[in-house]
Each structure stands twice: as structure tokens, then as C-alpha cells.
N, C-alpha and C positions, 0 to 999 in steps of 0.2 A: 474603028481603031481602039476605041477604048475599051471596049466590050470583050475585043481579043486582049489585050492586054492584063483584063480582070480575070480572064479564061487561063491565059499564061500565071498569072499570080496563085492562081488557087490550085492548081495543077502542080505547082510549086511547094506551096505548101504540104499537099497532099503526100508529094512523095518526099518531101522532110521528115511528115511524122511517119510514115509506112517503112522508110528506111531505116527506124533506130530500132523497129521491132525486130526483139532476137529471142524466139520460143524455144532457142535451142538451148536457152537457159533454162529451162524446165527438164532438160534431160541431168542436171547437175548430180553430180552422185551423196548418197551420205557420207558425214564424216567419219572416216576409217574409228572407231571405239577406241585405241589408244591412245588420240588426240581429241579426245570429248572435251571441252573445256581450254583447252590451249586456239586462242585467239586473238587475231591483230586487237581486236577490240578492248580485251583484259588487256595484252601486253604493251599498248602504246598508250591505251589511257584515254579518259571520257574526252577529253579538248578534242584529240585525233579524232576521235571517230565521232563527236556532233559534226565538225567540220566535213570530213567526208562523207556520211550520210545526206548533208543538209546538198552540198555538191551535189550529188546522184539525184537527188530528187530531183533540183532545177533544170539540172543538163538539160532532160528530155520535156519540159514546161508539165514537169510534176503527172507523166503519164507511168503507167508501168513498163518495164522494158522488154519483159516476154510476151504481154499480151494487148500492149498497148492502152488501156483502161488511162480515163483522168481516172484522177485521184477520187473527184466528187463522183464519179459516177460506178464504181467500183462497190463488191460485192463485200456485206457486213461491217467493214470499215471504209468513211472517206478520208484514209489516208494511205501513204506509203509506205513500205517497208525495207527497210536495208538487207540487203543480202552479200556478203564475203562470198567474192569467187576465186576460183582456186584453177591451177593448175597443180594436177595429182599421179606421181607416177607412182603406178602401184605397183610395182617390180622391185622398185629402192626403199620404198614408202618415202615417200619426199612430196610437202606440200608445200604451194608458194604461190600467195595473195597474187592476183593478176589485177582487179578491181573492187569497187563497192558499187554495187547496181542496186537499182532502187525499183522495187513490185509490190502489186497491190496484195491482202492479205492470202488472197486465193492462191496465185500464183505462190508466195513465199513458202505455204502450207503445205502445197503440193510436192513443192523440193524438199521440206521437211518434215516426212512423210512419217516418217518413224516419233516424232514427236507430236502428230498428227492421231497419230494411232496411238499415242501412249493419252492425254488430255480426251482422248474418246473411251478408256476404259477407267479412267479415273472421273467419269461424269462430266466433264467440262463443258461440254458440246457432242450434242447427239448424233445419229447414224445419218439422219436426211443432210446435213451440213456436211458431215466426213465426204457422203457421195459424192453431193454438189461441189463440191472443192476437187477433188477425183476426177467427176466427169467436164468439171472447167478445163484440168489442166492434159488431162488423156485427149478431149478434142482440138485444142492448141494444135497437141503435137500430130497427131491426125491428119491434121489439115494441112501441116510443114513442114511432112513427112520427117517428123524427128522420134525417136525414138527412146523413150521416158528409162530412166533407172529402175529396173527392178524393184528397189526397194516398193514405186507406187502401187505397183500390182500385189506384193504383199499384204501390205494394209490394205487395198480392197479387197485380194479373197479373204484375209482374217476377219473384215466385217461383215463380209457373207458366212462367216462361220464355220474356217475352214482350218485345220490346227496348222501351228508354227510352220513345220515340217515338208509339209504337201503344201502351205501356199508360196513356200521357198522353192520347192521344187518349178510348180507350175508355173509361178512370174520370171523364171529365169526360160522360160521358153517363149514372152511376149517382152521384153526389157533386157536391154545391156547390162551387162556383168563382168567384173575385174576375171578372167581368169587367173590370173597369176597374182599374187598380193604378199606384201613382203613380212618378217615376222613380226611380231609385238617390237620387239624393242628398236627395230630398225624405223620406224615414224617416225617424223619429226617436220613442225614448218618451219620452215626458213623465212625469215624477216628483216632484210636490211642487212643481209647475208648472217646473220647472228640464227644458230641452231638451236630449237626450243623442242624438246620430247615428252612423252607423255608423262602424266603423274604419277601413273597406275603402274607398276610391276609387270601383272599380267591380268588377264580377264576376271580373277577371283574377285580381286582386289579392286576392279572396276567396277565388279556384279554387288558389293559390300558396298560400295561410296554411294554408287546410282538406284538403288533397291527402296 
């Protein structure tokens, strides 16, 4: 009786931690270029977001949410990382905070692909890391049948050495893609129903700030 009962507990457990994994947070898209910089995070301020960050971490007893990693046992950092998720209609341009989920470095990297690939051509971290980070968050989605952002497949063919152009073309034939997306000025997240839009004008003016 006991023995079943230790069976029943741990079976229990098991499908506690198995059930918060969500890899489908790894299909997360990048942030639309006219809201670079416009975030819960700046616009509610360090208290808000220690507090919510520090939340996300415990929720899940400090594992990562896409891939389920402890924190200790997780790849280049034993920590976690906050990540802003969104709901994003790209028709309207309209973004709006849904949560703060908490991932190991790997995982965070891989949604943040684009700044993944920028830190890999400014020296920061080399080709074998860029991949491994890559090929962590491509077998996730692999395995749970989700279907990664475009954007990841970009910065893998550009680090295979492939120009801008042609690796835009080819990741949009293995990765989800906005077909429709609304104009620069129409962006904006919504926060506590309060409307916040980009800095930037238009792409000149973004390409001058971010350069």
C-alpha cells in the first residue's frame, strides 16, 4: 500500500512539472522594428518588473517554461531569464502583454534571434554557441511539433553564410510568417489600456538610432 501510494505521488509530480512545459513559446515572433524599445518593462518601471520576473521564476520551482531545464542544470547560465509575451495582431499592429514567463538562456536566445545574430557578429559569442543555442531550440520544436519564427532560420542560414536576402527567402519556406502586417505608424502596445507607439518615425530613423 505504501509503495503504491509512493508510485501515485511521483506520477504526480511528474505530470506537474511535464504539464507547465509550453515549447510553443519558442515559436514567439520578433518585435515588429517600430516598437524596438517600447516595453512593459521601461514603461512600468524596475519595482514592476523585479516583482514579476522574480514571480515567473518560482511559479514553475525555478525551471524553464519551454523546455523545462532547472535553472542549475541549464546551458551557459544557472539562471533564468524573463521573457515579455505578447499577443500581436499584425493586421492592426497592436501588441498586448499577455504574461512574463521565465527561460533558461538558451531558450530566451533562440526567441531572440535577431539579437542573437547581432552579438555573434560583433564578437560576443562564437559560431559553435550561436548553433548550439539554434539546434536546442529547432529540436524543442521538433519534437512538439511547433513551428519556430522565421526569423530562427535566418540567423542560421546567415551563419552558414548565406546573404540577407536568400536566407529571408529560404526560412520563410521552414518558419511561420505575418503575411499581412500593418504600417509603421499603426504599432503600438497597449498597456493598462493606455496606447504607447514607436519612437522612430519611420525605418530611416530607426536604422540612425540602432546602427
Amino acid at each position: 500500500m505504501k509503495k503504491l501510494s509512493w508510485l501515485m505521488s511521483v506520477i504526480q509530480i511528474k505530470n506537474k512539472v511535464s504539464n507547465f512545459w509550453r515549447p510553443e513559446l519558442l515559436a514567439s515572433p520578433n518585435i515588429p522594428k517600430p516598437l524596438h524599445g517600447v516595453n512593459p518593462r521601461t514603461i512600468l518601471g524596475k519595482t514592476w518588473w523585479d516583482y514579476e520576473r522574480q514571480t515567473a521564476y518560482a511559479k514553475h520551482d525555478y525551471r524553464c517554461w519551454a523546455c523545462g531545464v532547472p535553472k542549475q542544470n541549464a546551458d551557459y547560465y544557472q539562471w533564468l531569464e524573463a521573457h515579455e509575451d505578447y499577443n500581436i495582431n499584425y493586421e492592426i499592429g497592436k501588441i498586448e502583454l499577455k504574461e512574463i514567463v521565465a527561460l533558461c538562456h538558451s531558450c530566451h536566445s533562440f526567441i531572440h534571434n535577431g539579437r542573437l545574430y547581432t552579438i555573434y557578429k560583433e564578437g560576443q559569442v562564437d559560431k559553435d554557441r550561436v548553433m548550439h543555442i539554434l539546434e536546442h531550440g529547432f529540436d524543442i520544436c521538433q519534437r512538439n511539433n511547433v513551428k519556430p519564427y522565421y526569423g530562427a532560420y535566418v540567423t542560421w542560414f546567415m551563419i552558414c553564410g548565406m546573404d540577407v536576402d536568400d536566407a529571408i527567402k529560404k526560412a520563410k519556406l521552414y518558419g511561420w510568417f505575418p503575411t499581412i502586417e500593418a504600417s509603421w505608424d499603426k504599432w503600438h502596445l497597449v498597456i493598462e489600456g493606455k496606447e504607447y507607439y514607436s519612437p522612430f518615425k519611420d525605418l530611416n530613423e530607426w536604422q540612425k538610432y540602432w546602427a
